[in-house]
N, C-alpha and C positions, 0 to 999 in steps of 0.2 A: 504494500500500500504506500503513496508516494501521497504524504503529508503536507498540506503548503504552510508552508512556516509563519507567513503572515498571521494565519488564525489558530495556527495551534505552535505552542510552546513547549519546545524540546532542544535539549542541549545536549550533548555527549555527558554533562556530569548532571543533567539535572531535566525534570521534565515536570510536565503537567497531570497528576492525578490521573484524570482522566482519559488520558492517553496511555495509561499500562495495560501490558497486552498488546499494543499495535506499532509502538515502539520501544529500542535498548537505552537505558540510559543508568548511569551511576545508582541516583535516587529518584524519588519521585517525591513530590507537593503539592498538597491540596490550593495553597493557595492563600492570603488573609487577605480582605475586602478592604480597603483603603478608596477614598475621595479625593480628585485633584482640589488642591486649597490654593493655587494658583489661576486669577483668570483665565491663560492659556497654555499649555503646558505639551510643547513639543515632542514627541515619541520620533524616538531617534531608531538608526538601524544597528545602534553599536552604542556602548557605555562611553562615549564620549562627545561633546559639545559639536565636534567639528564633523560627525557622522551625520547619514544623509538623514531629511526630516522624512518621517514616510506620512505622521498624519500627525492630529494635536486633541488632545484630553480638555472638556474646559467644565468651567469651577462647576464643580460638583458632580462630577462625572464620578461612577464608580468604577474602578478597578479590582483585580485579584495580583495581589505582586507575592512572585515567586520567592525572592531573594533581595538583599538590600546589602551590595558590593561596596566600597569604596566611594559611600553617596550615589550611586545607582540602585534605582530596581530595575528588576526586570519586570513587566505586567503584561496583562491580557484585559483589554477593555471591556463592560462588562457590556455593554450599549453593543457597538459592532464586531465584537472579537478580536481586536487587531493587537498585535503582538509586541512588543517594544522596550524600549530601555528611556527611564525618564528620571530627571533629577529627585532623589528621594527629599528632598527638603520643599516639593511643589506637590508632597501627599500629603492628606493627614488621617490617619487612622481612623478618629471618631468621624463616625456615620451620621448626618442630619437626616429629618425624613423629607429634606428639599421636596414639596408638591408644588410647588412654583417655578416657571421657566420664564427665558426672557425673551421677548416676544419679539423685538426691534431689531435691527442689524446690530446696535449695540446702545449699552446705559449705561447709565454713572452710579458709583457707589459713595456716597458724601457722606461728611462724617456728621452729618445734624441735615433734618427736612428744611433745606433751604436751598435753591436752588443758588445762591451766590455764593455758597461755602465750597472751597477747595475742593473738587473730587478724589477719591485716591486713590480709585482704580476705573477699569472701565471693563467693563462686562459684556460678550459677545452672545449674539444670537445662539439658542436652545443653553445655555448654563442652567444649572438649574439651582435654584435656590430655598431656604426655609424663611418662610415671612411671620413674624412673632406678634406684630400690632400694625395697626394703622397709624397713620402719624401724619393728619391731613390730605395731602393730594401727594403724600410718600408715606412708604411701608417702611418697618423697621426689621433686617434682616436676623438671623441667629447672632451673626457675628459684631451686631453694634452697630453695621453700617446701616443707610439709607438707600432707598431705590425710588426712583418715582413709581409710583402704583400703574400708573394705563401701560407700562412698558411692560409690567409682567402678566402671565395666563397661566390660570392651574394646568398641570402637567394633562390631566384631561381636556383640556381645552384644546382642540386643535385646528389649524390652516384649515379651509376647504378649496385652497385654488394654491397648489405649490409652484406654478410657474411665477403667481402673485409674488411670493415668498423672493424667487428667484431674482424677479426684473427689482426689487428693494437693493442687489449686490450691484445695479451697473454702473460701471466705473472702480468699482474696486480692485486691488491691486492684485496682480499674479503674482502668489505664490508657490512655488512648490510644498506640496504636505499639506497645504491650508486652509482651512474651513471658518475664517473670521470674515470682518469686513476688512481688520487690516492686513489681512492676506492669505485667497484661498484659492486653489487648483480647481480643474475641469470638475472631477470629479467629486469633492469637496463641495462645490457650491452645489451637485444634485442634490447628494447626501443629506448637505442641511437643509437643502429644501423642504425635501421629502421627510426630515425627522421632525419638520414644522409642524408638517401636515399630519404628525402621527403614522406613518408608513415607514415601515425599516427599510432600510438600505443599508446595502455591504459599501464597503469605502473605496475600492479601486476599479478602473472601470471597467475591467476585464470580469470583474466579480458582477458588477451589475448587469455588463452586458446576456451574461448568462441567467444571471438570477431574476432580473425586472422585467414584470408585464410578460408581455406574448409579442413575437413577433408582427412584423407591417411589411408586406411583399409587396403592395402598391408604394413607390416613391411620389406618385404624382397624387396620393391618396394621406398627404400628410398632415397631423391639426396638432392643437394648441394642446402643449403637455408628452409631446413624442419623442422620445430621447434618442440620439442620434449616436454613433459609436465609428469609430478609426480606433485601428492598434494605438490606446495610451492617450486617447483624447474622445470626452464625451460633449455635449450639447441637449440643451431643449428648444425646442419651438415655442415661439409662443404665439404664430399665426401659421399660414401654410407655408407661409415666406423667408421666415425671418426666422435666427437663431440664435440665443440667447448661451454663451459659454464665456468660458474663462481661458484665456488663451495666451501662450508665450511670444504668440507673433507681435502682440499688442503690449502685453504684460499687465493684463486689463479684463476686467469682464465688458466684454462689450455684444451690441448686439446688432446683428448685419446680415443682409440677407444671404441666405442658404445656398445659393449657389457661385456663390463667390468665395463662400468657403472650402467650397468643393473644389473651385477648380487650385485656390492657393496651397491646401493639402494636398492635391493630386501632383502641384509644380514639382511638391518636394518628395512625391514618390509617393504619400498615402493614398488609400481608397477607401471607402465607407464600408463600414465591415458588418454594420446591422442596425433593424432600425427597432424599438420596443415601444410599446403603448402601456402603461398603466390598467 
């Protein structure tokens, strides 16, 4: 059985629980549940700063970390599975029951309900947070901070129009790994789309291409919400026209119509590799 390491977690000295049986390794661990306690929290492909980002954890995201190295862990997201090495000092062990997410491309956390008080961090779309009171036209989180209240939705509340979601990112910056407003990849900006909307999504686009909706054999048969796919680059529609990604050409989420994409990915040798509808 040939494992992709992305979602599952195995090392020659050390593995995941629930992988005994299917792979050899030293030992095995179940795992302890940890929260990222940093707004965004980069998952690297290697216990070091300078290693490539493959995605990012953000505040109060739950994880299972393996092991905690030389200020490394290693985790498994609990949200998409995705497997990675992240600064142990951007965990924190105790669990809130965050039933509030944040609903915006992004918000401020102030340290008093006053919208001219210094903010001190800034909070990205789906984080999820514990709201403790009301506090006028701002809620008071676990952690002492502030939030503006219309910016957040219980964790039940969800999008009904994820492209909606989507076109809130244009102009935002290319990232590689990235799923914020201040910097998110092709596939990154579906993801968060779609985890707006309450619908799962795997995080790379090889993964969604396989896993989302049902195929589209008509190209001339294309609507609003149809994810579009090349080896290592996705898109959405958000008319029959027009496509909505995040793209390296630009470094930009921008949005431009669809056949102009096709023919500048085709200059440099790609081809449209499938098309999925929700």
């Amino acid at each position: 059985m040939t494992l992709d390491p992305r979602l599952n977690a195995f090392r020659p000295d050390l593995a995941d629980e629930m992988l005994r049986g299917k792979i050899e390794a030293e030992r095995f661990a179940a795992g302890e549940l940890y929260e990222a306690a940093d707004p965004v929290v980069p998952v690297h492909s290697a216990p070091r700063f300078d290693a490539m980002r493959m995605t990012e954890l953000l505040y109060g995201e739950r994880v299972k970390v393996f092991t905690i190295e030389e200020g490394w862990a290693w985790v498994k997201a609990a949200h998409d599975g995705y497997v990675g090495y992240v600064p142990a000092s951007a965990l924190a062990r105790e669990i809130t029951s965050s039933a509030h997410r944040v609903a915006m491309p992004l918000t401020f956390m102030y340290p008093a309900p006053d919208i001219k008080a210094m903010p001190e961090l800034a909070l990205p779309m789906n984080a999820r947070v514990e709201v403790t009171e009301a506090a006028d036209k701002f809620v008071r989180l676990r952690n002492g901070r502030f939030v503006f209240a219309d910016h957040l939705k219980p964790l039940t509340s969800h999008e009904t129009d994820f492209v909606g979601v989507a076109e809130r990112f244009l102009h935002a910056p290319y990232l590689w790994g990235g799923k914020t407003f201040r910097g998110i990849d092709c596939s990154g900006l579906v993801q968060t789309a779609l985890h707006a909307a309450g619908l799962a999504c795997p995080r790379d686009t090889d993964m969604q291409e396989k896993e989302l909706g049902f195929p589209v054999q008509d190209h001339n048969a294309l609507a609003r919400g149809d994810l579009l796919f090349w080896k290592g680059h996705t898109g959405l529609m958000t008319d029959r026209e027009n496509i909505l990604h995040a793209n390296a050409h630009h470094m930009l989420v921008t949005l431009e119509p669809l056949e102009k994409v096709i023919t500048r990915i085709a200059m440099a040798g790609g081809q449209l590799t499938g098309i999925r509808r929700l």
